[in-house]
MARRO-543527 format. One record per residue (C-alpha): residue number from 0; x, y, z. Coordinates in steps of 0.02 Angstrom, whole numbers, m for minus. Example, Ala and Ser with C-alpha at 12.3 -4.5 7.8 and 13.67 -1.06 7.14 Angstrom:
<sites>
@i=0	east=615	north=m225	up=390
@i=1	east=684	north=m53	up=357
</sites>
This chain:
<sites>
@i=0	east=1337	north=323	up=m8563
@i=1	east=1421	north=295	up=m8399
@i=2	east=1331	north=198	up=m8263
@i=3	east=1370	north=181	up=m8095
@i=4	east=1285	north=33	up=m7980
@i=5	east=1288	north=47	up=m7801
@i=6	east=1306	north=m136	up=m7766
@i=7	east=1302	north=m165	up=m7586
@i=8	east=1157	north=m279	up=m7599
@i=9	east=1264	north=m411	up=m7672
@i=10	east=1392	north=m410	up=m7538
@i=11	east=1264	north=m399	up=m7372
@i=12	east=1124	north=m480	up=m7441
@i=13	east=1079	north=m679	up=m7478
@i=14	east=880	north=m646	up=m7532
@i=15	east=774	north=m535	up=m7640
@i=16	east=857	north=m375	up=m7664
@i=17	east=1003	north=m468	up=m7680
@i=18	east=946	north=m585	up=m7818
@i=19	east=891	north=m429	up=m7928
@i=20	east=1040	north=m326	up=m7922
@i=21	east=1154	north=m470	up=m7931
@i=22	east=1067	north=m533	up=m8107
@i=23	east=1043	north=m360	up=m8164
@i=24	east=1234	north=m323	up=m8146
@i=25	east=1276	north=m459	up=m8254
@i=26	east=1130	north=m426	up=m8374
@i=27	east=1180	north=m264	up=m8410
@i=28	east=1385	north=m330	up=m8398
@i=29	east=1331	north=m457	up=m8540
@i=30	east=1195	north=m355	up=m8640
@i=31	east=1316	north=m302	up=m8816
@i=32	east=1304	north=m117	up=m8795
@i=33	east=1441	north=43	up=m8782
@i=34	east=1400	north=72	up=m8610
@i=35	east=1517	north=73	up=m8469
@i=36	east=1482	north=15	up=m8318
@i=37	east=1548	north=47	up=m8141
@i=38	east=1508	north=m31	up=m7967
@i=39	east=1541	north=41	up=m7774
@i=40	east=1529	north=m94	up=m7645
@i=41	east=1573	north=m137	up=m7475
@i=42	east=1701	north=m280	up=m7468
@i=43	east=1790	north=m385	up=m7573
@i=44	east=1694	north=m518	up=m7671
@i=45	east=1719	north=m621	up=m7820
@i=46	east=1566	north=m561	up=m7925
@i=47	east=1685	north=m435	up=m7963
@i=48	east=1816	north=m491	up=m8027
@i=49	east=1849	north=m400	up=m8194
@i=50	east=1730	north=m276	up=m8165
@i=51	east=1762	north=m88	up=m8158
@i=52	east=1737	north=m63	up=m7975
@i=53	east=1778	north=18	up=m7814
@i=54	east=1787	north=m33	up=m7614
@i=55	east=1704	north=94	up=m7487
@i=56	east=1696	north=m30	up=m7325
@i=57	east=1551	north=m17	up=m7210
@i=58	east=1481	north=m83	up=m7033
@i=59	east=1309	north=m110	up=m6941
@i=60	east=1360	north=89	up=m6859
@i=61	east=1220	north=203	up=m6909
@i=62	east=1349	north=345	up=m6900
@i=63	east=1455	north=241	up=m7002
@i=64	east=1352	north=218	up=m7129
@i=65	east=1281	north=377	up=m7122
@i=66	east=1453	north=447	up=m7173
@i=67	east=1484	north=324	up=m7290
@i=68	east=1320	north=345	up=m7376
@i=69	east=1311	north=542	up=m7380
@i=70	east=1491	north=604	up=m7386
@i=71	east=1609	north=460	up=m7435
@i=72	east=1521	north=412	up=m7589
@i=73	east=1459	north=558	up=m7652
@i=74	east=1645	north=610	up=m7655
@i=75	east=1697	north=459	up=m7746
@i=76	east=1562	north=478	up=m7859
@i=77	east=1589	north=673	up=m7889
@i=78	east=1785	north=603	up=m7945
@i=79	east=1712	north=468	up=m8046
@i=80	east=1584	north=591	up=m8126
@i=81	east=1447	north=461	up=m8217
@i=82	east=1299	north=495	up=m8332
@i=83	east=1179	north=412	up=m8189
@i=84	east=1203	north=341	up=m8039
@i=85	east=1069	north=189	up=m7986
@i=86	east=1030	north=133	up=m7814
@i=87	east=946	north=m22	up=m7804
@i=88	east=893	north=m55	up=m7652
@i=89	east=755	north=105	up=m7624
@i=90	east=862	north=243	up=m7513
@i=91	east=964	north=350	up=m7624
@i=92	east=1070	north=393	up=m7715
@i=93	east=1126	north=550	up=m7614
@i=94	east=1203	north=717	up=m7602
@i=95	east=1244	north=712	up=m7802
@i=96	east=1290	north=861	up=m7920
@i=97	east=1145	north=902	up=m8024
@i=98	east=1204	north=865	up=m8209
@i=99	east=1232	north=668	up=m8115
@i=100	east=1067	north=576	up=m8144
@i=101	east=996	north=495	up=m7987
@i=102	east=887	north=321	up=m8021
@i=103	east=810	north=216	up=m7897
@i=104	east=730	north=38	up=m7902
@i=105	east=582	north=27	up=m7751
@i=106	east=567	north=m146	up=m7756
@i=107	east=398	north=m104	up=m7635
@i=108	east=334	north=30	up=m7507
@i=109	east=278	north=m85	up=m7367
@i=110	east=383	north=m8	up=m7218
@i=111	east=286	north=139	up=m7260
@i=112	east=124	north=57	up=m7288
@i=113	east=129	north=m86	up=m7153
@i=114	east=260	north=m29	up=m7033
@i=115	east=216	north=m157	up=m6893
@i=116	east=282	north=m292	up=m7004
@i=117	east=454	north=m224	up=m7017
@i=118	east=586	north=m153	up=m6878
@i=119	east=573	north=9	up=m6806
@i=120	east=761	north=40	up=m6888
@i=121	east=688	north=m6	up=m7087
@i=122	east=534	north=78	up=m7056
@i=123	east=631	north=236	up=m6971
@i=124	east=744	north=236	up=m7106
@i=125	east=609	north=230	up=m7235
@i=126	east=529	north=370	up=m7164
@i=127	east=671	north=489	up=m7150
@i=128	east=727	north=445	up=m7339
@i=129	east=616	north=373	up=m7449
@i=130	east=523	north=529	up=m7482
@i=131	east=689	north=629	up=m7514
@i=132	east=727	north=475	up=m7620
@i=133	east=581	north=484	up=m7730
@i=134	east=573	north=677	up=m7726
@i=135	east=769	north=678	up=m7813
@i=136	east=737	north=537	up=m7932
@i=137	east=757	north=557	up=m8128
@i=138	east=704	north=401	up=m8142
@i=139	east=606	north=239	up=m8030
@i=140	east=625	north=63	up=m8075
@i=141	east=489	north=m48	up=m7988
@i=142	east=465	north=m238	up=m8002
@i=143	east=268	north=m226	up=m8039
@i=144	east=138	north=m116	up=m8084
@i=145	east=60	north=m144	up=m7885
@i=146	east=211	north=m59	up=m7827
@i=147	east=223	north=105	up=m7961
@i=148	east=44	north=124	up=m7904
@i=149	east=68	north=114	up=m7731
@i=150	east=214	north=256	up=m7756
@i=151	east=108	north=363	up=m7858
@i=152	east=m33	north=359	up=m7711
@i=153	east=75	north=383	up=m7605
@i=154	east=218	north=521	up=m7669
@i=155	east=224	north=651	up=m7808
@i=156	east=382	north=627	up=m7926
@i=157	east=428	north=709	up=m8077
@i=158	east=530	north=554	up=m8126
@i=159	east=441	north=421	up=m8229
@i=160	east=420	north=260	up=m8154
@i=161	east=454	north=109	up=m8251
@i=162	east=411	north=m63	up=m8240
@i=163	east=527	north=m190	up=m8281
@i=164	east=479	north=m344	up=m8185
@i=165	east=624	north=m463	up=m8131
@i=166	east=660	north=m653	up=m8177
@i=167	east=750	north=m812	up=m8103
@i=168	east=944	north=m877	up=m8122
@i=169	east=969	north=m1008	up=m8229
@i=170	east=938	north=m1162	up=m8171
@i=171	east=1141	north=m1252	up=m8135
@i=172	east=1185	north=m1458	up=m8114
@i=173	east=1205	north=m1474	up=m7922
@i=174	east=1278	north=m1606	up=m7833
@i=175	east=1128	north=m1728	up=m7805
@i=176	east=1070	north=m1703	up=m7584
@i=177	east=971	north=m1829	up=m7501
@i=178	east=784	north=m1794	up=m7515
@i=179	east=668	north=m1795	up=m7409
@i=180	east=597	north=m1962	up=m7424
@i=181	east=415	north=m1921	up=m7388
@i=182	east=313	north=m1786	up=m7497
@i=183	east=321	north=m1597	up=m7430
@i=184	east=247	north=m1432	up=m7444
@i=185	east=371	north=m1317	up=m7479
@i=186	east=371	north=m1134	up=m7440
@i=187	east=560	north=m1003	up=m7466
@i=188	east=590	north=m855	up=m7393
@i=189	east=619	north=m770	up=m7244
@i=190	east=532	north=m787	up=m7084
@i=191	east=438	north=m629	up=m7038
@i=192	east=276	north=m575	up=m7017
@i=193	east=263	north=m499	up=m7181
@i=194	east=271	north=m691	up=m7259
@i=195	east=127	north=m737	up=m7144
@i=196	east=184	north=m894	up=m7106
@i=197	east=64	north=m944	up=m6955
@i=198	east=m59	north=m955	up=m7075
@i=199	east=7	north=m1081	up=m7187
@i=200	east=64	north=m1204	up=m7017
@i=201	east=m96	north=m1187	up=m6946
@i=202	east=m173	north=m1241	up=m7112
@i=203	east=m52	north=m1373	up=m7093
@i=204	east=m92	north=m1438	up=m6925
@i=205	east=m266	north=m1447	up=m6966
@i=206	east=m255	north=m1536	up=m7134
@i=207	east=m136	north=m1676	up=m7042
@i=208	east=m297	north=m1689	up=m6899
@i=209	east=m452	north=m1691	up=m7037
@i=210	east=m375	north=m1756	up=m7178
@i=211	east=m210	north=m1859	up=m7137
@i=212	east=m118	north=m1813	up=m7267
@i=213	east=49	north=m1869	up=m7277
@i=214	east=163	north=m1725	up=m7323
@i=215	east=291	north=m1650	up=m7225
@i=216	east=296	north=m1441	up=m7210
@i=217	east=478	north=m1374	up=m7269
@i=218	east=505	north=m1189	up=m7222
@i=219	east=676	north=m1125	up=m7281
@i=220	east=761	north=m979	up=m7275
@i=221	east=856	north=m869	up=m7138
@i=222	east=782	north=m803	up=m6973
@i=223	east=707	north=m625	up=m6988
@i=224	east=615	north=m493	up=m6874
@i=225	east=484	north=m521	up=m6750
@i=226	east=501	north=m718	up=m6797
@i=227	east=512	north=m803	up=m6606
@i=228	east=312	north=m846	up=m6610
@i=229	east=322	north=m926	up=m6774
@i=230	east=471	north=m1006	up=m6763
@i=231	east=413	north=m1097	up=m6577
@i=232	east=241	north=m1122	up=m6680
@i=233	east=332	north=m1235	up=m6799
@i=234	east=461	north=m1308	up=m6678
@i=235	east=296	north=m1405	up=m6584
@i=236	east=254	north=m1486	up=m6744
@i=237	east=342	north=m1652	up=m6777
@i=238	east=293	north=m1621	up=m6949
@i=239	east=376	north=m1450	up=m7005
@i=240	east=553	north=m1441	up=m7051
@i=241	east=638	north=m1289	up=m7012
@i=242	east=793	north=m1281	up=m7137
@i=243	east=853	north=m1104	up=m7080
@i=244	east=981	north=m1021	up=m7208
@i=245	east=1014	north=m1120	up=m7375
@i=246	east=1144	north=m1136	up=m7510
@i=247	east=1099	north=m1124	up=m7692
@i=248	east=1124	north=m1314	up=m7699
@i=249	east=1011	north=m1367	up=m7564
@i=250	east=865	north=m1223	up=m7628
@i=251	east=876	north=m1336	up=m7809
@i=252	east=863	north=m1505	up=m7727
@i=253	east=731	north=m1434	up=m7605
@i=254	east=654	north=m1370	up=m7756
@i=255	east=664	north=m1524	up=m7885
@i=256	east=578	north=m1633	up=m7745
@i=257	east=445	north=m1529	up=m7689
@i=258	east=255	north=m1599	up=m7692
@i=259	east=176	north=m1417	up=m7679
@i=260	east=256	north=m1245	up=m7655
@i=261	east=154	north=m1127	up=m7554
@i=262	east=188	north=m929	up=m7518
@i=263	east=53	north=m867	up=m7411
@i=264	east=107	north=m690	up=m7409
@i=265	east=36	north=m532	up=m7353
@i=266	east=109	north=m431	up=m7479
@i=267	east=244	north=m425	up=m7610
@i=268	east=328	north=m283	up=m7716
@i=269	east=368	north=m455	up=m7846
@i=270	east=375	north=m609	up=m7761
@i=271	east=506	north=m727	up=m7829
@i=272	east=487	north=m882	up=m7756
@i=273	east=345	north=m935	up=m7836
@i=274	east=444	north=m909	up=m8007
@i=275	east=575	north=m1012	up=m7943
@i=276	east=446	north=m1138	up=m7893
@i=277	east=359	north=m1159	up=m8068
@i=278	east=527	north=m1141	up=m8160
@i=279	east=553	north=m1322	up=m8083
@i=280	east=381	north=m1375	up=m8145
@i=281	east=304	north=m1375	up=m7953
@i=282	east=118	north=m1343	up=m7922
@i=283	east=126	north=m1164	up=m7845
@i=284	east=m39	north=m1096	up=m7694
@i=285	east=16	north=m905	up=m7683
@i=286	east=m101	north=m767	up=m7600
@i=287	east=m164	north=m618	up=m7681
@i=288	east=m54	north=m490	up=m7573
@i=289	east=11	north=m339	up=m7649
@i=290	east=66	north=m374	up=m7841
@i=291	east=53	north=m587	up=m7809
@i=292	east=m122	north=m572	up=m7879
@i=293	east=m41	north=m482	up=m8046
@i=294	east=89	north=m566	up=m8073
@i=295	east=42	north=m760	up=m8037
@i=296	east=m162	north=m758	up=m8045
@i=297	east=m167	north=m862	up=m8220
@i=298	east=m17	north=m985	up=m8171
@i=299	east=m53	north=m1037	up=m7980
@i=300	east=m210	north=m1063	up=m7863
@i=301	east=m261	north=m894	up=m7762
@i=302	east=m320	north=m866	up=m7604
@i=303	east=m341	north=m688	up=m7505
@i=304	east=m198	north=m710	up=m7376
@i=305	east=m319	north=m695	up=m7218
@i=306	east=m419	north=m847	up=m7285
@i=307	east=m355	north=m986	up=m7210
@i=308	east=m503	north=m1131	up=m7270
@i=309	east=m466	north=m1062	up=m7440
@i=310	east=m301	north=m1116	up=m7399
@i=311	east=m344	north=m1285	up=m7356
@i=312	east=m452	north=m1320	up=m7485
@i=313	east=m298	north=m1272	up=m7615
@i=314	east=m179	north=m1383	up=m7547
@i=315	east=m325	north=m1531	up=m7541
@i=316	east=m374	north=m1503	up=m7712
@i=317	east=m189	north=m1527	up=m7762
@i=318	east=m155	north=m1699	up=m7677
@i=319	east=m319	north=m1762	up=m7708
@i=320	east=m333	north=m1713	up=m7909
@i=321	east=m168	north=m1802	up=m8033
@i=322	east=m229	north=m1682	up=m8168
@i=323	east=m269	north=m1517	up=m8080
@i=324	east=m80	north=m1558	up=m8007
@i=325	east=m2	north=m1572	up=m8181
@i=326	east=m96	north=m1429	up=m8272
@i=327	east=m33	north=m1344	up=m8146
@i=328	east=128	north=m1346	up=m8147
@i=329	east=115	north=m1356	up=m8327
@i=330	east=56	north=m1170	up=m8315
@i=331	east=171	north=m1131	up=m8197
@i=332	east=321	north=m1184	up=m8310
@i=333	east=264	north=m1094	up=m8460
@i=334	east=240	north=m940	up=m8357
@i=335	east=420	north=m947	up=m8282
@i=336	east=508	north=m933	up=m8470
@i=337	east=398	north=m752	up=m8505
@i=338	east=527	north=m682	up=m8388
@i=339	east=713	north=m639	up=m8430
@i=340	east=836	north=m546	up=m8371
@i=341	east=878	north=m494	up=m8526
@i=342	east=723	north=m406	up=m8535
@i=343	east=764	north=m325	up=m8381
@i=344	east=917	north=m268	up=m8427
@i=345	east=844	north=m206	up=m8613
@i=346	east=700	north=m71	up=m8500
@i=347	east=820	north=m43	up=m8372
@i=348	east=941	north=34	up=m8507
@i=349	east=793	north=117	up=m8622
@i=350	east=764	north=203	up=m8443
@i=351	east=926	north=278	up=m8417
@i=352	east=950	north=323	up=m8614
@i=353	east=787	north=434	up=m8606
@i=354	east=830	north=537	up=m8432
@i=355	east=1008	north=558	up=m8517
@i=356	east=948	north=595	up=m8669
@i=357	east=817	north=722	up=m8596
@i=358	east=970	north=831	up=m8541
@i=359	east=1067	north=826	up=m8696
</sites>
């Protein structure tokens, strides 16, 4: 069976969607089978080096990438003539000959189901092609079972969906970073409203006032939509950190120091932070949004993601209790191991082999 990957994600992209088709490349480059494997990506890049693999550049022009997307690769694709073609990122693949099968991994629905938490560009462009997406599909990959049953409420689709969950890199030796010398509450990801982030620094600010506690609030990762409030929010506080952007190296030393990691968010498709977080055996406070409550309810403390005393009283319980801190992240450690990307890789291909096989 020939694959193709349209692989963009790992040349524009630093966070989630990134992450999974990243490791899934080299899951399914390592996984011993007679597959063969081909990428299309946008500019040169070392991840893939060695790999069967083709350049179609791009730019931030919607009519650029408009072409690109419907007529340039298509035509490459058409020349290149795989069993299945798999867009990971939600919109597409497009404009293919029928005998080509067309998968897609919807790593979540929320610009259609909370549009006023993304930009008017995302949630335009979900709207125009999700549906089409979806419609076209032979077969949908999704990162939980919140998010297949958010698609099948929300679209019809003769394609089966499959779940195949997602996992963590290996943890690498770093060179060692200066810590931060006093304990913090650590939180990754990007700053937007979907995170809910003025939640978790309002808890904050109020736990400092009652309760004195002496952490410091870390919040790391790169500057997203409709951020400005939040951003000047934390800015006032002498106490909150703002580490913008971060390298793989400083993400493991913010990680291996960390007192508590906290991910307040509204809703997730998967949510891997938190995995990340009890991989280095922290204490992990993660809401119940979207598939959060599946996927973490037996390894962390919950709270509903409006709730901020529930909030509070999380964090409080975890600096004020040595043993509710250590089951803890004993929990959270075991959990971490139950995912692999080898699994991922293993129902990704049982996936394609039974839409190709359905043809044959």
């Amino acid at each position: 069976m020939h694959i193709l990957i349209l692989a963009d994600p790992i040349d524009n992209q630093t966070t989630g969607i990134h992450q999974y088709t990243k490791n899934l490349a080299k899951a399914l480059l390592e996984a011993k089978t007679h597959h063969q494997l081909t990428f299309i990506h946008q500019k040169e890049n070392p991840f893939f080096e060695g790999t069967h693999h083709f350049i179609i550049p791009s730019n931030n022009s919607l009519k650029r990438e408009g072409i690109r997307r419907f007529h340039l690769i298509p035509k490459l694709i058409k020349q290149l003539n795989p069993d299945i073609v798999l867009e990971p990122a939600h919109l597409g693949p497009f404009n293919l000959p029928k005998h080509i099968k067309r998968a897609v991994t919807i790593h979540d629905i929320t610009p259609i189901l909370f549009p006023h938490l993304h930009t008017k560009r995302n949630t335009m462009l979900h709207r125009l092609l999700l549906k089409k997406s979806i419609k076209n599909a032979d077969a949908i990959l999704t990162m939980s079972e919140t998010t297949k049953q958010d698609i099948q409420k929300k679209y019809k689709t003769k394609a089966k969906i499959t779940t195949t969950y997602e996992s963590i890199e290996p943890q690498k030796q770093h060179p060692p970073l200066p810590k931060i010398q006093q304990p913090y509450i650590l939180h990754i990801g990007t700053i937007e409203p979907r995170k809910n982030l003025d939640i978790l620094i309002d808890a904050f600010q109020e736990l400092k006032k009652s309760h004195e506690i002496p952490h410091k609030l870390v919040l790391a990762g790169p500057t997203g939509w409709k951020s400005s409030k939040t951003i000047k929010k934390a800015k006032a506080h002498k106490d909150i950190i703002l580490k913008g952007q971060i390298t793989d190296t400083e993400k493991a030393s913010l990680l291996k120091h960390a007192d508590i990691f906290v991910y307040p968010s509204l809703y997730e498709g998967f949510g891997l932070p938190p995995l990340e977080a009890m991989s280095y055996n922290i204490p992990v406070i993660c809401s119940t949004g979207g598939s959060l409550k599946e996927l973490y309810e037996k390894a962390s403390l919950q709270f509903n993601p409006k709730d901020k005393e529930a909030l509070k009283q999380h964090i409080l319980s975890i600096t004020q209790d040595s043993d509710l801190k250590e089951k803890l992240a004993k929990k959270g450690l075991a959990h971490s191991s139950t995912f692999t990307w080898e699994d991922v890789a293993k129902k990704t291909f049982e996936a394609f082999e039974a839409i190709t096989q359905e043809s044959s």
